[in-house]
C-alpha positions as CSV (number, residue, x, y, z in Angstrom):
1,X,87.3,108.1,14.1
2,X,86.5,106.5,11.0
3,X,86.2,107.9,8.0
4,X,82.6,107.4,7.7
5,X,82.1,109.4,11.1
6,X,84.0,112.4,9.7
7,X,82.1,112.4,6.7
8,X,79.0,112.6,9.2
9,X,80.3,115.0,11.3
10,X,80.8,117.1,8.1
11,X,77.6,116.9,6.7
12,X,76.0,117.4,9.8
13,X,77.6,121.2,10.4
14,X,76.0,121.8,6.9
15,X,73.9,124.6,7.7
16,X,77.2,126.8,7.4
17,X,79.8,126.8,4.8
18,X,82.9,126.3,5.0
19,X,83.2,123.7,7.6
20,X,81.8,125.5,10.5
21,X,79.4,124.5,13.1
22,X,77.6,126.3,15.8
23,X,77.8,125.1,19.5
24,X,74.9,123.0,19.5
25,X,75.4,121.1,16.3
26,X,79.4,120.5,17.1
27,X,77.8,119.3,20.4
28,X,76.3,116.5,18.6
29,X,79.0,115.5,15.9
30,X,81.1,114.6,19.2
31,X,78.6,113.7,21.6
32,X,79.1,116.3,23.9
33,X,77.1,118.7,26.1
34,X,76.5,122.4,25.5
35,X,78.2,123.6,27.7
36,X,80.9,121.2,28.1
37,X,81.3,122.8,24.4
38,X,81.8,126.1,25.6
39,X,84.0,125.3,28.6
40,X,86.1,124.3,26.2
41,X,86.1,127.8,23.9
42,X,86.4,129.5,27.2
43,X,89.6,127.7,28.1
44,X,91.3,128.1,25.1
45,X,90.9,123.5,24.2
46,X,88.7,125.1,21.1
47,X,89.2,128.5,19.1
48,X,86.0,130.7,18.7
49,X,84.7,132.2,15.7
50,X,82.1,134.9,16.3
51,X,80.5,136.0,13.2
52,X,77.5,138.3,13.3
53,X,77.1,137.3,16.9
54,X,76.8,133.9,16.6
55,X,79.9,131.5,18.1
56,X,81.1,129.2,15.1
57,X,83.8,125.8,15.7
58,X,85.7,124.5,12.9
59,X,84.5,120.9,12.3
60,X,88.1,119.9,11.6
61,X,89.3,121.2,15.4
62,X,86.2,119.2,16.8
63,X,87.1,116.1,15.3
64,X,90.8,116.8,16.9
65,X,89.2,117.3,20.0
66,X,87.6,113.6,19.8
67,X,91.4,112.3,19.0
68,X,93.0,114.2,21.5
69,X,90.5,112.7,24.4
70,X,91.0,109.4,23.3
């Protein structure tokens, strides 16, 4: 990924500090499906983050997701 694309990906989970993104925005930074997203939280490929209910990703272990697949 270039480093444009990360820089994207960042600013797009912006809505939360800190790096994090919710399932549907860390859908988009990697092109993915909903629940192809959560599959992945469920099976242990991505580490959840529940924070006043709401399921958060680190940007950084989506973007390692990307490299890992390719």
């Amino acid at each position: 990924m270039s480093p444009g694309a990360v820089e994207v990906a960042t600013n797009m989970a912006g809505s939360i500090p800190g790096g994090f993104a919710t399932v549907p925005e860390g859908a988009k930074i990697v092109k993915l499906a909903e629940p192809t997203i959560r599959r992945y939280l469920t099976t242990k490929k991505l580490r959840r983050y529940k924070i006043g209910g709401r399921t958060l990703i680190k940007v950084a272990d989506l973007l390692g997701l990307i490299k890992e697949v390719k």
